[in-house]
C-alpha positions, 0 to 999 in steps of 0.5 A, spaced: 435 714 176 436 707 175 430 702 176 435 699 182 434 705 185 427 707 183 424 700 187 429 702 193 425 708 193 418 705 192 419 700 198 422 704 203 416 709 203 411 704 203 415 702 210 415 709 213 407 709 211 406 703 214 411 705 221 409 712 221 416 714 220 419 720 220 424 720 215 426 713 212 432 711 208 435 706 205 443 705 202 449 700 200 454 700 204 459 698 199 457 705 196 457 709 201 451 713 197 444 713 200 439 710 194 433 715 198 431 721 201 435 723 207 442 720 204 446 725 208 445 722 214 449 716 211 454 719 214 454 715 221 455 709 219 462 709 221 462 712 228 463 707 232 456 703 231 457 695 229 455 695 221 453 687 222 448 689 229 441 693 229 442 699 231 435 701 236 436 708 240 430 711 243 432 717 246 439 719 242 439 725 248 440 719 253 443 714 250 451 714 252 453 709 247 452 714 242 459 718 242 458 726 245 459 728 238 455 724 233 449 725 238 450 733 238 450 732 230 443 728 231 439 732 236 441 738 231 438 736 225 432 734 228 432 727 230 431 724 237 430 716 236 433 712 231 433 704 228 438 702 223 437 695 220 443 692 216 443 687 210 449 682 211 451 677 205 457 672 206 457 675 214 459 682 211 454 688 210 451 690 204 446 695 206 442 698 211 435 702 212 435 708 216 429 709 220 428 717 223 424 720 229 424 727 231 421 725 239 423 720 242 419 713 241 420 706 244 422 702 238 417 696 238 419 688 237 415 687 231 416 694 229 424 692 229 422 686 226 418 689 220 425 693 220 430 688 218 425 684 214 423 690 209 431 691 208 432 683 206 426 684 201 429 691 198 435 689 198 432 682 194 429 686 189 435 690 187 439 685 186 434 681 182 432 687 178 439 688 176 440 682 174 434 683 169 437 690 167 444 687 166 441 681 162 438 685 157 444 690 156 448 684 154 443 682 149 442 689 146 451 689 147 451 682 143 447 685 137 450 692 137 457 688 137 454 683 131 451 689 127 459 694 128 462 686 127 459 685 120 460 694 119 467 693 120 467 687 115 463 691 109 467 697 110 474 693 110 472 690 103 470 697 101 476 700 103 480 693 099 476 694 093 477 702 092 472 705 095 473 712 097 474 714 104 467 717 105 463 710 102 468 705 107 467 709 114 459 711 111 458 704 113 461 705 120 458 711 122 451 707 118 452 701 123 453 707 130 446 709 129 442 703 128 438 700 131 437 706 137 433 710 140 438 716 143 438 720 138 445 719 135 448 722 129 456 720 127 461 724 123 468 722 121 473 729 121 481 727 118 486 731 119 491 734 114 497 737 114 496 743 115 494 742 123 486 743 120 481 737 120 475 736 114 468 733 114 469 726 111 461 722 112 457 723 117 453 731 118 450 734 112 452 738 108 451 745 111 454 742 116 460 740 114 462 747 110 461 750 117 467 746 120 472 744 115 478 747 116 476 746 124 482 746 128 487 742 131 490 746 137 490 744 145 486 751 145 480 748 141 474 744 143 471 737 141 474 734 135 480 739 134 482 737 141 482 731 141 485 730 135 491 735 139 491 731 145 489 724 143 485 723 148 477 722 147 474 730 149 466 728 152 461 735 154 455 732 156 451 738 156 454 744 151 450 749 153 453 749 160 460 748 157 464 755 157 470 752 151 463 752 147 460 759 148 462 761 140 460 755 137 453 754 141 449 757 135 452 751 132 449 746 136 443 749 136 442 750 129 443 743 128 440 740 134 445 737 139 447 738 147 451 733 148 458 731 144 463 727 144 469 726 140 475 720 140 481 721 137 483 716 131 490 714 132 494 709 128 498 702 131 504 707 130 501 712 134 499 717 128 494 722 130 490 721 123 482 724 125 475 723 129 470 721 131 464 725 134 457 722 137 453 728 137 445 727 142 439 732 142 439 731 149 444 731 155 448 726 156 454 722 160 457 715 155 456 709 159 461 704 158 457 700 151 458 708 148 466 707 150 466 701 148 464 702 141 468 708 141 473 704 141 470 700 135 469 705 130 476 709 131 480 702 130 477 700 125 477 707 121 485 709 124 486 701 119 481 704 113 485 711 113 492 709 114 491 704 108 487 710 104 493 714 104 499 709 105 495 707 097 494 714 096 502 715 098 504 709 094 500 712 088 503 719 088 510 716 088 509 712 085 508 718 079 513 721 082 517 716 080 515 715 073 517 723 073 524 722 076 525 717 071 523 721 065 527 727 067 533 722 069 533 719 062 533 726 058 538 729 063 542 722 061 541 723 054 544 730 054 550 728 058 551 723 052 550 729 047 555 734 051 560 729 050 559 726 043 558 733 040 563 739 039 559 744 035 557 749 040 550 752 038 548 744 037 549 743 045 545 750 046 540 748 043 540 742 046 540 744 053 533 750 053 530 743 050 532 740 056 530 745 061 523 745 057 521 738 058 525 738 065 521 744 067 514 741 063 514 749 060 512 752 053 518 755 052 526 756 055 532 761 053 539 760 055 543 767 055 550 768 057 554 774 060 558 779 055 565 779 060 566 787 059 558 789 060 552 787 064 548 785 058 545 777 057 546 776 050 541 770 047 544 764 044 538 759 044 532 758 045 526 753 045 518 755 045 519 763 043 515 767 038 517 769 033 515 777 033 518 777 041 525 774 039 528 780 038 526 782 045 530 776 048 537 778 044 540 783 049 537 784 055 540 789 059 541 787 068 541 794 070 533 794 070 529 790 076 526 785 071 526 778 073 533 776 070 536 783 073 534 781 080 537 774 079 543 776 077 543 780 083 541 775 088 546 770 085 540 766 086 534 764 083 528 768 081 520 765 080 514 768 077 508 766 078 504 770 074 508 776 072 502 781 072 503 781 079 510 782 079 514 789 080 518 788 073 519 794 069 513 796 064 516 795 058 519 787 060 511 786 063 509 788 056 514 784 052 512 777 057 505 779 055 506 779 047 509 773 048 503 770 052 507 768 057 505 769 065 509 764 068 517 765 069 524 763 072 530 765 071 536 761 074 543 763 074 549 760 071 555 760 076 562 758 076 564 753 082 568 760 084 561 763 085 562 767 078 556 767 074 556 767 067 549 766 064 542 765 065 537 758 063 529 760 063 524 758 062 516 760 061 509 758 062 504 761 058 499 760 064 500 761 072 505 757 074 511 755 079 516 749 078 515 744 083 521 742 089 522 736 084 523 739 078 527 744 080 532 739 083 532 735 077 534 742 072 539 745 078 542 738 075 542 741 067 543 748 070 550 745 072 551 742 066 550 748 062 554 753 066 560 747 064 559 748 058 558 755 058 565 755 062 568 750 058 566 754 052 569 761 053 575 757 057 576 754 050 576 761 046 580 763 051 585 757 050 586 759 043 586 766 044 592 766 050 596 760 045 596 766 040 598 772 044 603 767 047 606 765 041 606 773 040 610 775 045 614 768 045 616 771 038 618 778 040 621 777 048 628 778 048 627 772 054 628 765 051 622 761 053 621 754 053 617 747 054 620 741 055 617 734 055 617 732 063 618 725 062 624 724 056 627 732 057 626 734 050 624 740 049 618 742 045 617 749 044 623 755 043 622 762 043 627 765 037 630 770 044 634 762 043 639 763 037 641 770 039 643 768 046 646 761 044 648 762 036 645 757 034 638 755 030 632 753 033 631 747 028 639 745 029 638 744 037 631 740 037 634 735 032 636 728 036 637 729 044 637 736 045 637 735 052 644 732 052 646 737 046 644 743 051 648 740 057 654 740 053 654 748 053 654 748 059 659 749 064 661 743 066 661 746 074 655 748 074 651 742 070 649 738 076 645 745 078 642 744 072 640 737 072 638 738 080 633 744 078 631 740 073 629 733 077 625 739 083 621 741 077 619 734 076 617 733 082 613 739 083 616 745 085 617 752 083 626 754 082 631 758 078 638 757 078 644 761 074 649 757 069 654 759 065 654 757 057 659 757 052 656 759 045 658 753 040 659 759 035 664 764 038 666 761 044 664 766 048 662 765 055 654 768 057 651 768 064 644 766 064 638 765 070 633 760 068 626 761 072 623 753 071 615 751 073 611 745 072 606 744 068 601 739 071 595 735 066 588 734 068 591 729 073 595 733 076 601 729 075 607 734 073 607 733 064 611 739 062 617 744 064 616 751 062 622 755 063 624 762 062 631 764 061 634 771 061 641 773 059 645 776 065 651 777 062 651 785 061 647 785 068 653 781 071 659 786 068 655 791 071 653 788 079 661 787 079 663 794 078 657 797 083 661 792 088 668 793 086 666 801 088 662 799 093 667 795 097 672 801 095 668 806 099 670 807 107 663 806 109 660 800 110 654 799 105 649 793 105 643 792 101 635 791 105 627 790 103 622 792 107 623 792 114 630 792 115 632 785 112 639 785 110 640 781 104 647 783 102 652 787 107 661 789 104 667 786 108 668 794 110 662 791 115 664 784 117 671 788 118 669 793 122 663 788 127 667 781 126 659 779 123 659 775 116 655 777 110 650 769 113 650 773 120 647 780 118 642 777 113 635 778 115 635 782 122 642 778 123 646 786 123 641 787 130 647 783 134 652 789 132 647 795 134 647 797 141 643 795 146 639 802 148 639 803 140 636 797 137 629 798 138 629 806 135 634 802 129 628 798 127 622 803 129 625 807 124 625 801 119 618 800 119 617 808 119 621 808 113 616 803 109 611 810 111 616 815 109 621 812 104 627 814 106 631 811 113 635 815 117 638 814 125 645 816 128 646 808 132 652 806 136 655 800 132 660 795 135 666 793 133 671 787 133 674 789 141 668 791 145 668 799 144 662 801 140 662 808 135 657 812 134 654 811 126 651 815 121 646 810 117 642 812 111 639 808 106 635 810 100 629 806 096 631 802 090 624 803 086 622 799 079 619 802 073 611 802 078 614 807 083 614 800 088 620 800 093 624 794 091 630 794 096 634 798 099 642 800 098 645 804 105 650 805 108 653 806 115 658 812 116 663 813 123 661 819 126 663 817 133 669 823 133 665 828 130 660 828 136 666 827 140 667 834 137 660 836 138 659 835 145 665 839 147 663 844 143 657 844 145 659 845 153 664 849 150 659 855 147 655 854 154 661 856 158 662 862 153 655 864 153 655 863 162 662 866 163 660 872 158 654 873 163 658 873 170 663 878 167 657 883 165 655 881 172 662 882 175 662 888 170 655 892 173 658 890 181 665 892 180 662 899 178 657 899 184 663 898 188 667 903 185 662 908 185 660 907 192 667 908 194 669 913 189 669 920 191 668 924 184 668 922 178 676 922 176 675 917 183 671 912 180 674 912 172 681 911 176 678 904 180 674 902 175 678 902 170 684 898 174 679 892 176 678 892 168 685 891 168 685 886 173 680 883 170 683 883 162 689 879 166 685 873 168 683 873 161 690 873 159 692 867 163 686 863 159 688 865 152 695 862 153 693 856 153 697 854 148 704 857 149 709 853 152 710 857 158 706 853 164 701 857 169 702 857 175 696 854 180 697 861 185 698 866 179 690 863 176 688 864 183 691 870 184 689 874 178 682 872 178 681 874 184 684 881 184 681 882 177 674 882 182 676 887 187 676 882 193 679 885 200 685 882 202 683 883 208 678 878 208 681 872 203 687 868 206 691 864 202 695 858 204 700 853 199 706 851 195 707 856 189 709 854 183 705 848 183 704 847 175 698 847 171 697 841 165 695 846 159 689 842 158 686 844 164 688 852 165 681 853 162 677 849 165 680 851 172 680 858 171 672 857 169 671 854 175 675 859 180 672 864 176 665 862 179 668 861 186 671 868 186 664 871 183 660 868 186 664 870 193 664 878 190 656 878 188 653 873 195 658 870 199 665 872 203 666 877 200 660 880 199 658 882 206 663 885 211 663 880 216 664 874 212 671 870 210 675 866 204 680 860 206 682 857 199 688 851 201 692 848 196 697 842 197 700 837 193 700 829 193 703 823 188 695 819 189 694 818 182 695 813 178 701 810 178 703 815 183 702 822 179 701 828 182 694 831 184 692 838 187 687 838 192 684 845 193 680 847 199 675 853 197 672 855 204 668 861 205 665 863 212 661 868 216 656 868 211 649 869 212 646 863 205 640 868 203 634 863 201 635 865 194 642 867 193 641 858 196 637 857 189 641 860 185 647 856 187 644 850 188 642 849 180 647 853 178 651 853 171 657 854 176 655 849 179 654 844 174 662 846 170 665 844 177 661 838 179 660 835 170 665 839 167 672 838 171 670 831 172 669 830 164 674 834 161 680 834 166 680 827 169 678 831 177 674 830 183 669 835 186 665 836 191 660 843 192 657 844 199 652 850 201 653 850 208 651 854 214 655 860 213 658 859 206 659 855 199 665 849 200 669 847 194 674 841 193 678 840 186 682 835 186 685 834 180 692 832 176 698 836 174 704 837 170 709 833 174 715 836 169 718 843 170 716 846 163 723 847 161 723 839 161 717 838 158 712 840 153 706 836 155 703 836 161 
C-alpha cells in the first residue's frame, strides 16, 4: 500500500469516528478505485448522480430520485442513508468521500459541512504526499542513472581494452545492486550456438554449474524464455508460478521468490543473452526497475556483440593465415606437377602435401591395380619403418577403412580407430603404427572411376576440419590427375606399340596424314603390296599429289571432297579406282577417313584405313549377274525389313526402282490387307531368324499375285545377323490350282457320302418292294446301274461329244429310282452343256435329286417334283444362258430335314461353287412345301459337230 493511500485511510477514520458513521470511504474518481474500506460501493457513482454536487439521502427506501435499480442494490447490502462529497479541481471531480448509515439519519448541515471540508483536506495530503514521494524518487533515479552512467563508462573502456566478458558486464551487474535495500542479485546468461545459454558473472559458482546448458525454448521459463521470445519474462512470486514447479528447489536453495529476466538484443536484432534480477521476497517491477533493464541489456548487447564481432575477427583471422598457407603448399605442388616429369618424385610430393594440408603425422598414396581389387603403395610420408610393409598391398575385399571408402565411393573418417569396426588384423596394424586417427579419400576419374586412395593419419584422436578437407579435396583432385595422366601415358606407349604391330601385320593399308598440308605421316607396309611401290618412294616431295596420280581420274573429285569433310570434322569413306604405277593393273579400294583432333579440338590429322575390294568386287558381280538370271525377284535387307538392295526382276515385275523399295519403300507394292503381317513378320524374324509369308504383290497393271517370300540371315564370324538376302517366288497359279482342288476333294469326299446314302436308301426301297430275294437282287441291281450311268456322263467330260442338259437330268434322276408319276419335266432337248460345266452341274442336280429321294418330293407320296428348263441369249454379248427351275411340292419341311438343308455342303456347291467355277447365278429356297432352285448358267452356242469348245 502507498503512503497516498495509507493517509487516505487514516483521515477517513478519524471522520467516520467523529460523525458516527457506519462505513466511510474515500476514492479518486479518475481511478475509479476506492483508496479504503467499502470500495465496492464506487461503483454508484455513474447511476445518474451529478459528480460535481453532493449527494444527501436520508432515507434511500423513500428517496425517488434514486433510480428503482440502484435503491434496491443499496437497501440490499444494508444501507439506508447515504452522503457522498465530492473533490473538484479545475470545475472537474477528482474524488469523493463516501459516507454510509444502516437507518435512516437526517444529515445535519454542519455534519454536511464537515463532510466536504474533510474530503478537500484528505485530498490535499495526497497530493502533497505524492509530491514528497515523487521528489525523492527522482532523487534516488538521478543517483542510481549516475552510478549505471558511470558502470557503462568502466565497463565500455573495460571491453576496449581486452577485458574478458565476465570483467565488463561484472562491473553492470556491480552497479545494479548498489546502493539498494531489495535485496537484488544479478547475473548475465549468453547464448551460444547450439540454443543453450551459460552463466557469465553475477551468481556463484554452484549456481552457475546448475544452470548453464539451460535452455533457450518458448517451453522454458525465465532467462531461456526470454531469450526465445524476445521479450522480458517477469514472476513476481515463483512459488505460485506453475512453469517454476521443477526449478522451485532452485530458488529456495539460493533464496529468491521473485525473478525477473529481459532479453539482451543487439542493434540488428541478434538475440545474444539475459539479464535476470532475482529478490528474496515477492515482487512486481516498478517503472525505475524497467528503466534499468533497459540500461543494463543495452549497454551489455554493445559489449557482447563487440567481444565476439573481435572474437570472430580473431578466428578468421587465423583461419586466414590457415588458408593461405595451404593455398601456397597447393600452389607449390601445381609448379612442381608441372615442372617435373619423374613420376615417383611427384608422389612423393603429393603425401608430403596431404600431410601438411591435413596437419597429420603421416600420408600414403596408393593406386588401384586395373586387373585386381588390390591398392598398392606407391608413396608414403610419416610411416614407421616396421608397418611399411602392411601398407604395400592392402586388400578392398576386407571392411577396413580404405575398403569401405572404395565402396562408398567417398570419403572414410576415423576418429580414433579403436573404436572403429575394422578387421582385427587392420586395428593391430594401425596400433603398432601408433596411429588413432585416420582418413581415406578416394582417387576418381571425372567419369566416376576410382583409381586410388590418398590418407593420412594421426597419432592421436582426431578428425580433419571442414576447412582442411576443402583444401586437400584440391590436391586429391590434383593427385587422381596425375595418377590418371600417369597410367593414361603407359597406356599411350603401350597402344602406340600394339598399333605399330598390328599396322605391321593387317593387310589393310593404315595411314595419317597432316590435316593442314595433306602429307602423310605414317603408312602401314599392307601399301606396297596394294599399290607396288615402296614406302619411302611415296613419302618423298608431294605425296598427296603423287597419290592423286594414281587414282582414277573420275573418281579423284570424290577423293578431294572426302578429304575436305575430314578436315572439317566428320567421319567418311569413299570407294576409288587406282592404277598401280608398276603393272598398270586396275585395284578397287574403299577408304574409311576420321579426324584426329589436338587438345584443342581442332581437326590436326587424317587417320584412314584402306582395304582392297578388288577380289571382293569380281565376286559381288558374279553374285549379281546370277541373282539378276534367276526368275525370282531377289532383294537384300537388315534388320526390320529395310530394303538396301532389290534386282530388275522386282522393279520389272512392280514398276518400283531400286531408290523406291530401299528402307520400307517395297511396302507400296504389297496388298493392302497384307502389309501389316509382311512387316509383323519381319520383327518376329529378328526373334526367329528366319522370315516367311505368302503375300500378294502388285504389278505394273493393277492385278496383284500371290508370292512366296522367304529370306535367309547373312551372319558374320560372331553368329550376329548382318543382313538378309531374299527372295519373292510367283506362286499366284499354284494356289489357283490348290484352291480348286481343294473344292474339288471336298465334292468328292461329299459326293461319295450321298452316294452311300443313296446306296443304303435304294436298298431300303428296294427291299421294302421286293417280294424275295431273287426280287430285290434284280431291282437293287438296276438303280445301281442307273446310277453308274450318271457317273459315266461325268467321266466324259473331256471327250468330244457334247451332254445334253435332259440326258444329265434324266439319268440322275432315274439312277435314284425316282416315280415318274411324281416328276414332271418341261424343256427344249438337245440344249448343249460346255464341258466345263458337266460336272459341276451334274454335282448339283445330283444334290437336288438326292435330296428329293431322302427328304422332299420324292420322299413322301403326296409330294411332286417340276423341274423346267428354257433358253435365252441374255448373257453378255447376247450368249446363250439355261434357266433351270427345280420346284418340289406337296412336301411336309420336317424341322431337321430344314437344318439339314440350310447349312448343307449341297448347298454351299449350288450357291459358291456353280457361281465361281461356271460363271452361274443361283437361288435355293426352303419353302413351305419344298426346296426351290434356279440355275442359271451358260451353254455352248455351237453343235459339237462345229465346235470343240464350249
Amino acid at each position: 500500500m502507498s503512503d497516498a493511500q495509507e493517509m487516505a485511510v487514516l483521515a477517513t477514520d478519524l471522520v467516520g469516528k467523529y460523525l458516527k458513521t457506519d462505513r466511510i470511504f474515500f476514492t479518486e474518481t479518475r481511478d475509479a478505485q476506492p483508496a479504503a474500506r467499502g470500495a465496492e460501493q464506487a461503483e454508484w457513482a455513474g447511476h445518474g448522480r451529478d459528480p460535481h454536487r453532493t449527494t444527501i439521502a436520508g432515507d434511500i427506501a423513500a428517496d425517488l430520485r434514486i433510480p428503482a435499480s440502484v435503491r434496491q442494490d443499496l437497501l440490499d447490502t444494508g444501507i439506508q442513508a447515504l452522503l457522498v462529497a465530492p473533490v473538484l479541481q479545475d470545475g472537474n471531480p477528482v474524488a469523493q468521500l463516501w459516507l454510509e448509515q444502516h437507518q435512516i439519519r437526517s444529515w445535519q448541515e454542519d455534519e454536511i459541512k464537515l463532510a466536504r471540508l474533510a474530503a478537500k483536506m484528505v485530498w490535499k495530503a495526497i497530493e502533497r504526499n505524492r509530491l514528497e514521494t515523487g521528489l525523492r524518487a527522482s532523487e534516488q533515479l538521478l543517483n542510481r542513472n549516475q552510478i549505471l552512467l558511470s558502470a557503462q563508462k568502466e565497463a565500455f573502456r573495460a571491453a576496449m581494452d581486452g577485458a574478458p566478458l565476465a570483467d565488463s558486464l561484472g562491473i553492470l551487474v556491480a552497479a545494479a545492486v548498489q546502493g539498494t535495500d531489495t535485496g537484488l542479485r544479478c547475473a548475465f546468461y549468453l547464448a551460444n550456438a547450439d540454443g543453450a545459454l551459460s552463466h557469465v558473472v553475477g551468481m556463484p559458482e554452484s549456481y552457475a554449474a546448475r544452470v548453464s546448458g539451460f535452455v533457450v525454448s518458448p517451453e522454458s521459463l525465465a532467462c531461456g524464455l526470454a531469450v526465445a521470445s524476445g521479450e522480458p519474462v517477469v514472476t513476481v512470486d515463483i512459488l505460485e508460478e506453475p512453469r517454476w514447479e521443477s526449478w522451485k528447489w532452485l530458488a529456495v536453495n539460493y533464496n529468491y521468490r521473485a525473478c525477473w529476466s529481459f532479453p539482451v538484443e543487439t542493434a540488428s536484432g541478434k538475440l545474444v543473452g539475459a539479464l535476470t534480477m532475482y529478490f528474496p521476497n515477492p515482487r512486481s517491477p516498478a517503472a525505475t526497475d524497467v528503466a534499468l533493464a533497459a540500461g543494463l541489456t543495452q549497454t551489455a548487447a554493445i559489449i557482447i556483440s563487440r567481444t565476439q564481432s573481435e572474437a570472430a575477427l580473431r578466428s578468421t583471422e587465423g583461419r586466414l593465415a590457415k588458408d593461405l598457407a595451404s593455398m601456397s603448399e597447393l600452389h607449390s605442388v601445381v609448379r612442381d606437377l608441372v615442372g617435373s616429369s619423374e613420376p615417383q618424385a611427384l608422389y612423393d610430393r603429393i603425401v608430403r602435401a596431404a600431410a601438411l594440408l591435413m596437419r597429420a603425422d603421416a600420408a600414403s598414396l596408393q593406386v588401384l591395380g586395373p586387373q585386381d581389387k588390390l591398392l598398392r603403395l606407391i608413396a608414403h610420408r610419416g610411416i614407421p619403418p616396421s608397418a611399411v610393409g602392411q601398407w604395400e598391398q592392402v586388400s578392398l575385399k576386407d571392411a577396413g577403412v580404405a575398403g569401405r571408402a572404395h565402396a562408398a565411393a567417398d570419403r572414410v573418417c576415423v576418429e580414433n580407430i579403436d573404436t572403429f569396426a575394422a578387421p582385427p588384423g587392420e586395428t593391430l596394424v594401425y596400433r603398432l603404427a601408433n596411429f588413432r586417427g585416420v582418413q581415406s579419400t578416394p582417387l576418381c576419374t571425372h567419369q566416376g572411376v576410382i583409381l586410388g586412395m590418398l590418407s593420412t593419419f594421426w597419432q592421436n584422436p582426431r578428425l580433419a576440419s571442414d576447412r582442411e578437407l576443402r583444401f586437400f579435396d584440391l590436391l586429391v583432385r590434383m593427385a587422381a590427375d596425375l595418377v590418371e595422366r600417369m597410367r593414361a601415358d603407359e597406356l599411350l606407349r603401350l597402344s602406340e606399340e600394339r598399333l605399330r604391330q598390328f599396322g605391321e601385320a593387317s593387310r589393310d593399308v593404315l595411314w595419317i596424314r597432316d590435316a593442314r598440308t595433306m602429307q602423310w605421316q605414317y603408312l602401314t607396309p599392307a601399301f606396297e603390296d596394294v599399290y607396288g611401290m615402296t614406302r619411302d618412294e611415296v613419302l618423298k616431295g608431294d605425296n598427296f599429289r603423287s597419290w592423286l596420280r594414281t587414282v582414277f581420274r573420275d573418281d579423284r573429285r570424290r577423293a578431294i571432297g572426302a578429304m575436305r569433310r575430314v578436315r572439317q570434322g566428320e567421319h567418311t569413306h569413299f570407294d576409288y579406282r587406282i592404277r598401280r604405277p608398276a603393272d598398270g593393273t586396275v585395284r578397287w579400294l574403299r577408304s574409311t577417313i576420321f579426324p584426329i583432333r589436338d587438345a584443342s579440338g581442332a581437326v590436326a590429322l587424317i587417320g584412314g584405313i584402306g582395304q582392297d575390294l578388288s577380289e571382293l568386287r569380281r565376286t559381288g558381280l558374279r553374285l549379281q549377274t546370277l541373282m539378276e538370271g534367276i526368275p525370282q525377284l531377289v532383294w537384300r535387307a537388315v534388320d526390320g525389313g529395310q530394303w538396301t538392295w532389290s534386282s530388275p526382276q522386282w522393279t520389272k515385275f512392280t514398276g518400283l526402282s531400286g531408290k523406291e523399295s530401299h528402307g520400307h519403300g517395297w511396302v507400296a507394292a504389297i496388298h493392302p490387307d497384307d502389309r501389316e503381317a509382311a512387316l509383323l513378320s519381319w520383327r518376329e524374324a529378328i526373334q526367329t531368324g528366319n522370315f516367311a509369308i505368302e503375300a500378294r504383290i502388285k504389278g505394273t497393271g493393277t492385278q496383284y499375285r500371290w508370292f512366296q517370300n522367304r529370306a535367309t540371315p547373312v551372319r558374320d564370324e560372331l553368329g550376329e545377323i548382318v543382313e538378309w538376302l531374299g527372295t519373292s517366288t510367283d506362286i499366284h497359279d499354284l494356289r489357283e490350282l490348290q484352291e480348286r482342288q481343294r473344292v474339288l476333294v471336298g465334292e468328292l469326299q461329299h459326293r461319295t457320302r450321298n452316294l452311300l446314302g443313296v446306296v443304303r436308301s435304294l436298298a431300303d426301297k428296294s427291299m421294302r418292294s421286293s417280294t424275295d430275294l431273287t426280287d430285290f437282287r434284280g431291282r437293287f441291281n438296276d438303280r445301281i446301274d442307273a446310277l453308274a450311268r450318271a457317273q459315266g456322263l461325268l467321266s466324259r467330260l473331256h471327250d468330244d461329244t457334247r451332254v445334253t442338259f435332259d440326258a444329265l437330268l434324266k439319268s440322275e434322276l432315274g439312277a435314284l429310282g425316282g416315280r415318274s408319276e411324281q416328276i414332271t419335266l418341261r424343256g427344249p432337248a438337245d440344249v448343249f452343256l460346255r464341258s466345263s460345266t458337266v460336272q459341276t452341274l451334274a454335282l448339283a442336280i445330283h444334290e437336288l435329286a438326292t435330296n428329293a429321294v431322302k427328304h422332299g418330293a420324292l420322299a413322301q407320296a403326296p409330294g411332286h417334283l417340276h423341274v423346267t428348263w428354257r433358253m435365252d441369249h441374255a448373257g453378255p454379248e447376247g450368249s446363250p444362258r439355261l434357266d433351270i427351275d427345280w420346284r418340289e411340292s406337296g412336301v411336309t419341311m420336317k424341322a431337321r430335314d430344314v437344318s439339314d438343308l440350310a447349312v448343307g455342303s449341297g448347298r454351299e456347291l449350288i450357291e459358291r461353287a456353280l457361281p465361281y467355277q461356271v460363271g452361274g447365278e443361283t437361288s435355293f429356297r426352303l419353302e413351305a412345301d419344298g426346296v426351290h432352285c434356279r440355275i442359271r448358267i451358260p451353254v455352248s452356242s455351237r453343235h459339237p459337230e462345229t465346235s470343240g469348245n464350249g
